[in-house]
Backbone as CSV, one residue per row, in Angstrom:
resi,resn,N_x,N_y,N_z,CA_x,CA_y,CA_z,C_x,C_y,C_z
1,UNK,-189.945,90.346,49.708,-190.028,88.938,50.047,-191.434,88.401,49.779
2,UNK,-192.296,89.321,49.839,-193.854,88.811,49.667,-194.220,88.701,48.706
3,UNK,-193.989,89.592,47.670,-193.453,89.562,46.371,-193.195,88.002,45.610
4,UNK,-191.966,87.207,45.833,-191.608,86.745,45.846,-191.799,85.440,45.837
5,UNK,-192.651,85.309,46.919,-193.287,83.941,47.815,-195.131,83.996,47.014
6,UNK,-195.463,85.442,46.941,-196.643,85.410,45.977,-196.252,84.455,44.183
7,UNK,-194.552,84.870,44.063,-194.876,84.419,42.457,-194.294,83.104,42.684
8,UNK,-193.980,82.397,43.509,-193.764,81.219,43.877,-194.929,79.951,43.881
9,UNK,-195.794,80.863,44.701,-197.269,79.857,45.064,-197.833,80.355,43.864
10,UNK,-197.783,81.216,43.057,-198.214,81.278,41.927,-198.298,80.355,40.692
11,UNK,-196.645,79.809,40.642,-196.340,79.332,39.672,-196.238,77.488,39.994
12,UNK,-196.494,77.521,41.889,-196.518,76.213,41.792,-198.002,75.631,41.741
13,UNK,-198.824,76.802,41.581,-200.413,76.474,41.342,-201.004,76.427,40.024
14,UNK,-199.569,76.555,38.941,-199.883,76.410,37.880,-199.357,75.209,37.276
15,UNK,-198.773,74.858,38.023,-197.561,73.252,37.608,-198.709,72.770,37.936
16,UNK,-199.069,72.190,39.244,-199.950,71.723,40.063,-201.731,71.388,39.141
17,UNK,-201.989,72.262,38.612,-202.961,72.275,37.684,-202.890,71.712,36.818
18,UNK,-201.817,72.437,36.068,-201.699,71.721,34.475,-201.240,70.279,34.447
19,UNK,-200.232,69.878,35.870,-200.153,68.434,36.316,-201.231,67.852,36.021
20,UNK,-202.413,68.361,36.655,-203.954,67.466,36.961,-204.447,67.906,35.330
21,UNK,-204.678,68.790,34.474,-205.099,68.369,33.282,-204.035,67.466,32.386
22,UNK,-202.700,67.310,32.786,-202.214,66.197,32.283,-202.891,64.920,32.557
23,UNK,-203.087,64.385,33.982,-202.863,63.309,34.041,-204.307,62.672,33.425
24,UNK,-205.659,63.841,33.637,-206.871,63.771,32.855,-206.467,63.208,31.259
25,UNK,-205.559,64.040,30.529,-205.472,63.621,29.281,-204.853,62.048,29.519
26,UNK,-203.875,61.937,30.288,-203.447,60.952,30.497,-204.202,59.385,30.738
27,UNK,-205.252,59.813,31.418,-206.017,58.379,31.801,-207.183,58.090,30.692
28,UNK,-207.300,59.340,30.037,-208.046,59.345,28.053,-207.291,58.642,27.441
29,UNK,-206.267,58.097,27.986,-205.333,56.862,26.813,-206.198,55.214,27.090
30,UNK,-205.840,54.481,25.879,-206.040,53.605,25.396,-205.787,52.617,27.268
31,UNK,-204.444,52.908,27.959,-204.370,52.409,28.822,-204.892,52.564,30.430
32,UNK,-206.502,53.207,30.235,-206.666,53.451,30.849,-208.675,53.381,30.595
33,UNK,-208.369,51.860,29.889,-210.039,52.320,28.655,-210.602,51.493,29.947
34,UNK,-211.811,50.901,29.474,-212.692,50.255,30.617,-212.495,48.974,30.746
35,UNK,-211.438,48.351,30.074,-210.871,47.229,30.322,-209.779,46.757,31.534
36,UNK,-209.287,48.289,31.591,-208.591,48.532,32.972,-209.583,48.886,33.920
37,UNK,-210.575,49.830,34.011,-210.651,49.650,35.133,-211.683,48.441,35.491
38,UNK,-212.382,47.698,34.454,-212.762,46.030,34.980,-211.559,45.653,35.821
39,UNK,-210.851,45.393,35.124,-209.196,44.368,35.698,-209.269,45.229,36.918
40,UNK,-208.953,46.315,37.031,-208.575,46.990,38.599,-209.816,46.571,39.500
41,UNK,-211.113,46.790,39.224,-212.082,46.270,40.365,-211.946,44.665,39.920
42,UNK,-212.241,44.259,39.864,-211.805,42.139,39.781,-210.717,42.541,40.880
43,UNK,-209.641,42.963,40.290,-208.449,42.820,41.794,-208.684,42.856,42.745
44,UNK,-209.705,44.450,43.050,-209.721,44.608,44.270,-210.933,43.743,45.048
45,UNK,-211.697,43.682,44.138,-212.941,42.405,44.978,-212.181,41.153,45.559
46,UNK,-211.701,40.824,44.782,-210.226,39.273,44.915,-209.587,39.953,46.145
47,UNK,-209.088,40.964,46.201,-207.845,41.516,46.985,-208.869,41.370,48.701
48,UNK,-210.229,41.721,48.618,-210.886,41.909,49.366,-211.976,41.099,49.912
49,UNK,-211.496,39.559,49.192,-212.281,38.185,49.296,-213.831,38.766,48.961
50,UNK,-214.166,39.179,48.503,-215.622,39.287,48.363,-215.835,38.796,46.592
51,UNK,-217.251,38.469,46.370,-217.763,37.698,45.355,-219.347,38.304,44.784
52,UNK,-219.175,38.858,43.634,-220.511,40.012,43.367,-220.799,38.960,42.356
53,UNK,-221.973,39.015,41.994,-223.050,38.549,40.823,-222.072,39.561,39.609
54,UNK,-222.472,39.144,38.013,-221.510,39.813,36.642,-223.037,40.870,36.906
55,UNK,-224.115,41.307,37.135,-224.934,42.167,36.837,-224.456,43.381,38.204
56,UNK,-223.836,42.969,39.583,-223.341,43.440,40.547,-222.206,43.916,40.528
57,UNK,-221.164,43.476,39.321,-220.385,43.688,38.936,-220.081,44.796,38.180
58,UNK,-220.468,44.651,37.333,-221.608,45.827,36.184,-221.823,46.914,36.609
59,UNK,-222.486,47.340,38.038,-222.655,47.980,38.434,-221.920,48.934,39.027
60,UNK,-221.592,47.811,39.772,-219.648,48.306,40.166,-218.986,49.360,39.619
61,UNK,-218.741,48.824,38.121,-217.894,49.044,37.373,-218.041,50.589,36.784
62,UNK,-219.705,50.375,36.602,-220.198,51.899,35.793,-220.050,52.962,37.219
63,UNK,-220.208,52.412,38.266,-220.026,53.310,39.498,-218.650,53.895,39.665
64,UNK,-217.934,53.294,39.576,-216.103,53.438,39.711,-216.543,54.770,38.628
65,UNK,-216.543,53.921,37.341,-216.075,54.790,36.432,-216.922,56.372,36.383
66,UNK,-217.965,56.222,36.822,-218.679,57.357,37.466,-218.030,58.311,38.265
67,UNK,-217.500,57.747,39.129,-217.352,58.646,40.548,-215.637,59.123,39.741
68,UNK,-215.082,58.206,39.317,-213.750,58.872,38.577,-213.864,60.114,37.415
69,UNK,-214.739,60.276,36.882,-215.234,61.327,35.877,-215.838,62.677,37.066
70,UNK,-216.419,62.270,38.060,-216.998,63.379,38.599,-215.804,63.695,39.777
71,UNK,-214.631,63.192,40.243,-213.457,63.313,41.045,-212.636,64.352,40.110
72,UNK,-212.196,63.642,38.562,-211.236,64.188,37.733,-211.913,65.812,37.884
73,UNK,-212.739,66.052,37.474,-212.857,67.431,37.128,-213.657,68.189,38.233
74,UNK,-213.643,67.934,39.157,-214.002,68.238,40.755,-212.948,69.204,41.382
75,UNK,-211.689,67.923,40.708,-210.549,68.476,41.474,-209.581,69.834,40.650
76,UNK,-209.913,69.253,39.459,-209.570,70.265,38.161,-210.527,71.928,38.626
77,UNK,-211.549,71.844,38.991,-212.233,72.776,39.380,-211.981,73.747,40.262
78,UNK,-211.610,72.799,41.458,-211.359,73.563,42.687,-209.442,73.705,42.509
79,UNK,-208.893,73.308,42.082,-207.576,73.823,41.250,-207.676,75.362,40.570
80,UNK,-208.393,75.267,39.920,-208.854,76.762,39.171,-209.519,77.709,39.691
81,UNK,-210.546,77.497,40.620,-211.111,78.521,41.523,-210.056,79.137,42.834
82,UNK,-209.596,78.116,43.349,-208.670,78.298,44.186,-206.981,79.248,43.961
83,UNK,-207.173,79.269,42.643,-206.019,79.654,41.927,-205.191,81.095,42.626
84,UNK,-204.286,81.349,43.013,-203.809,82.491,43.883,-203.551,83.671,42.512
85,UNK,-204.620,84.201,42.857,-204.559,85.502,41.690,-204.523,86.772,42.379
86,UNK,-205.511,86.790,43.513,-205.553,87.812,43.908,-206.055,87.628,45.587
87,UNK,-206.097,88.807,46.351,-205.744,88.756,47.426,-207.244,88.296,48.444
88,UNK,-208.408,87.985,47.267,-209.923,88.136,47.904,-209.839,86.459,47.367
89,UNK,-209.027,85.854,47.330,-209.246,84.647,46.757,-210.224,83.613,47.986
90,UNK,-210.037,83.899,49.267,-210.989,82.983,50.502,-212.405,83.583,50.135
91,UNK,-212.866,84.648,49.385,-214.246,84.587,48.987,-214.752,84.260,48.330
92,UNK,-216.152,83.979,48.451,-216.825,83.188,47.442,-217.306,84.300,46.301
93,UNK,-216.857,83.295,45.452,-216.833,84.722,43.954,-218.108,83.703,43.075
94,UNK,-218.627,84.187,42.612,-220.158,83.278,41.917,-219.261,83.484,40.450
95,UNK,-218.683,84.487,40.037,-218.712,84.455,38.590,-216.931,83.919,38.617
96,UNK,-216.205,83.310,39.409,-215.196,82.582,39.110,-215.837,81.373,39.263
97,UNK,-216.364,80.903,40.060,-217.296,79.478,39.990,-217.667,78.775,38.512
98,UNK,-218.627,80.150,38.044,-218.959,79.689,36.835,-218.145,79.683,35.457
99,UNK,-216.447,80.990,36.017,-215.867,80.524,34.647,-215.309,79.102,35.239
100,UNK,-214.862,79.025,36.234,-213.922,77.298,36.625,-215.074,76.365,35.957
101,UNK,-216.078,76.310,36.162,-216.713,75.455,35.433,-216.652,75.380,33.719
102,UNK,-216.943,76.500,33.607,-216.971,76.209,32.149,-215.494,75.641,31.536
103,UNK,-214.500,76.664,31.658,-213.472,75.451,32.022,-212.825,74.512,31.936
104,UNK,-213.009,73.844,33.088,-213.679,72.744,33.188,-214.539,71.955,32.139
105,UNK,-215.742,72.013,31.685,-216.728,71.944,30.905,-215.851,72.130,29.111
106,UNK,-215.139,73.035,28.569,-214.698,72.955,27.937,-213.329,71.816,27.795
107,UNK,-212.651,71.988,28.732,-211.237,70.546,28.602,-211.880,69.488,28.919
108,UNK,-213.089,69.724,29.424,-213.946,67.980,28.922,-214.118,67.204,27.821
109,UNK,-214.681,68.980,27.002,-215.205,68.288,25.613,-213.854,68.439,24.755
110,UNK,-212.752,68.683,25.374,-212.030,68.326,24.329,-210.722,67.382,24.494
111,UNK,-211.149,66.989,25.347,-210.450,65.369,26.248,-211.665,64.318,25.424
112,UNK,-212.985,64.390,25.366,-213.563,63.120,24.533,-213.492,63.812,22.926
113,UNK,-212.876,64.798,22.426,-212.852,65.149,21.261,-211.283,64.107,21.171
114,UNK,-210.357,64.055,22.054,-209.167,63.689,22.250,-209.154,61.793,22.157
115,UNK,-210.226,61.375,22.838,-211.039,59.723,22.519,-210.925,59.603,21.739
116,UNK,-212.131,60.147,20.572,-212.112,60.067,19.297,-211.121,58.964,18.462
117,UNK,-209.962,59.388,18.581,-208.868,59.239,17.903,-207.848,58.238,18.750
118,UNK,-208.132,57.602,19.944,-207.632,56.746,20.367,-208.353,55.501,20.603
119,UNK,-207.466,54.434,19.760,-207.785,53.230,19.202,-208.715,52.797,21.267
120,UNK,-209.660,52.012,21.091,-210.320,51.501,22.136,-210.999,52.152,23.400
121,UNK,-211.205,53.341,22.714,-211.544,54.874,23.260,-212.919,54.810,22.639
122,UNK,-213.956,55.666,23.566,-214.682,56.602,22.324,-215.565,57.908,23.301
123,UNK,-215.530,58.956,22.045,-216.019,59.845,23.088,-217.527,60.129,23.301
124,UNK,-218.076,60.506,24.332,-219.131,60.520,24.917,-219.690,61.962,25.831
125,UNK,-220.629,62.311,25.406,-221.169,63.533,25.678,-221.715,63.475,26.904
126,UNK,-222.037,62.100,27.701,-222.367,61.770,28.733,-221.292,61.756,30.065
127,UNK,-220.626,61.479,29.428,-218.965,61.206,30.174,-218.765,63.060,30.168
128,UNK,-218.902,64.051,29.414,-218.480,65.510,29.746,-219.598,65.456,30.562
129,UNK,-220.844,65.591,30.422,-222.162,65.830,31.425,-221.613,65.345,32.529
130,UNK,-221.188,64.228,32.764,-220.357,63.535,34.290,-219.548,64.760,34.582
131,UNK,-218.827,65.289,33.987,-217.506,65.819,34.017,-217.873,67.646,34.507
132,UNK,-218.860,68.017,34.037,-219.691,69.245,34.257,-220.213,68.996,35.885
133,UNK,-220.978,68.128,35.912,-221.404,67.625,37.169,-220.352,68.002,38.386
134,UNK,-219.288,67.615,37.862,-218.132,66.639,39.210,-217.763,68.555,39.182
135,UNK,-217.360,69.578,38.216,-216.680,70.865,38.548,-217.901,71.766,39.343
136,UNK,-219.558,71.085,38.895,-220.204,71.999,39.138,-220.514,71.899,40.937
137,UNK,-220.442,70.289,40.918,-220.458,70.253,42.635,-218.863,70.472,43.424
138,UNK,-217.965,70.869,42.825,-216.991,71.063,43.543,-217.127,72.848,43.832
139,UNK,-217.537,73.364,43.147,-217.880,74.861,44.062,-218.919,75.106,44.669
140,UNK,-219.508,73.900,45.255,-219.725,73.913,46.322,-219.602,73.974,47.513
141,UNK,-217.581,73.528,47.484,-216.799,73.512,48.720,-216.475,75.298,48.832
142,UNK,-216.450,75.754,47.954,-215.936,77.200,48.316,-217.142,77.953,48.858
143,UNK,-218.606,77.705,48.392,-219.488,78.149,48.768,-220.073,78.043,50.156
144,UNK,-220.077,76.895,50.468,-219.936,76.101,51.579,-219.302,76.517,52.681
145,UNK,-218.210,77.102,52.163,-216.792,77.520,53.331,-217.180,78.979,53.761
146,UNK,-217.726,79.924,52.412,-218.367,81.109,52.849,-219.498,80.979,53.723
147,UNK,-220.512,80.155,53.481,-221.307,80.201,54.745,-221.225,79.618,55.782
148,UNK,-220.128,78.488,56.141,-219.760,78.357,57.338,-219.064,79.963,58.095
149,UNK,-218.515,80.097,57.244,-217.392,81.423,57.459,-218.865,82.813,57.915
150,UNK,-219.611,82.993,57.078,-220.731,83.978,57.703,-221.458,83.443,59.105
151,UNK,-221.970,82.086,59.274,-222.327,81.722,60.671,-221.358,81.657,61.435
152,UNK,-220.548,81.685,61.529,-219.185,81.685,62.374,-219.513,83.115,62.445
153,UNK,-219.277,83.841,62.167,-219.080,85.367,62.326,-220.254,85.655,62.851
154,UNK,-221.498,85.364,62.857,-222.949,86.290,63.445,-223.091,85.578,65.040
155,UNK,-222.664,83.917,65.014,-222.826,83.460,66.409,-221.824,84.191,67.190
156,UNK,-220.247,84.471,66.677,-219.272,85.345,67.834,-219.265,86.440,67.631
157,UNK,-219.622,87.427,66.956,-220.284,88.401,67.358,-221.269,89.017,68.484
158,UNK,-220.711,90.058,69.217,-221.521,90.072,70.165,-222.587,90.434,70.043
159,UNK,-223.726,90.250,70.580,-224.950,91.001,70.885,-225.367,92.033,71.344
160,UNK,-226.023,92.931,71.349,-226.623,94.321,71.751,-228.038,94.154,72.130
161,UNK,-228.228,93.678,73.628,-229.199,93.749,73.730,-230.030,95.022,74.442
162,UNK,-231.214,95.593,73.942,-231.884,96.489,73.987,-233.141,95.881,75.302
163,UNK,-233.275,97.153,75.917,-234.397,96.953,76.760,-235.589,97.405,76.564
């Protein structure tokens, strides 16, 4: 049965993934260039009665599209590190970190190799550097979790005190 339920969460951590490098390729379409996401923030400023200066705007805009490049492959990251392979997977592994990144780092550069070639697209080496960024601070959460997980363990641990 364990068996079983292992190749289950296995295979739904591989749907689950390749879902999220779909929908990455997916928002690399034409319908999803920076003309959308202008139109989507305008909405939501409107949606949210508020009124920015076009240089405040601007700003906005490169911010959105910022924080969406360093989210996409954040989450792509911790998808791949997290991946149920083996049974030490709650530890922090330094050299799965750095392949999830690379990775990562590679279906970047070949998601703006993928721009290229779509009309109102273009690709940008800055936009993977974003994209490196967003996988390289997402193993941080696993790292993070190990040293909460080691101070947790030395504060309840008991003490031996010596006289």
């Amino acid at each position: 049965m364990e068996s079983k339920l292992a190749k289950l969460t296995s295979l739904l951590w591989w749907v689950m993934t390749l879902a999220w490098a779909a929908l990455i390729f997916c928002l690399s379409t034409r319908t999803f260039s920076s003309s959308f996401s202008r139109g989507l923030l305008s909405w939501m400023l409107h949606f949210l009665h508020l009124q920015v200066s076009s240089g405040a705007f601007d700003l906005l805009h490169a911010l959105l599209r910022t924080l969406a490049h360093l989210a996409e492959y954040a989450i792509l990251a911790l998808l791949l590190y997290a991946f149920p392979l083996e049974k030490r997977q709650g530890l922090w592994q330094p050299w799965r970190a750095v392949i999830c990144i690379a990775i990562a780092t590679a279906y970047s550069l070949t998601d703006e190799f993928h721009q290229l070639f779509v009309p109102g697209r273009h690709a940008s080496l800055g936009d993977c550097g974003l994209d490196t960024i967003g996988a390289t601070l997402a193993m941080l959460v696993p790292y993070a979790r190990k040293q909460i997980s080691l101070l947790r363990s030395t504060t309840s641990s008991p003490r031996v005190r010596t006289l």
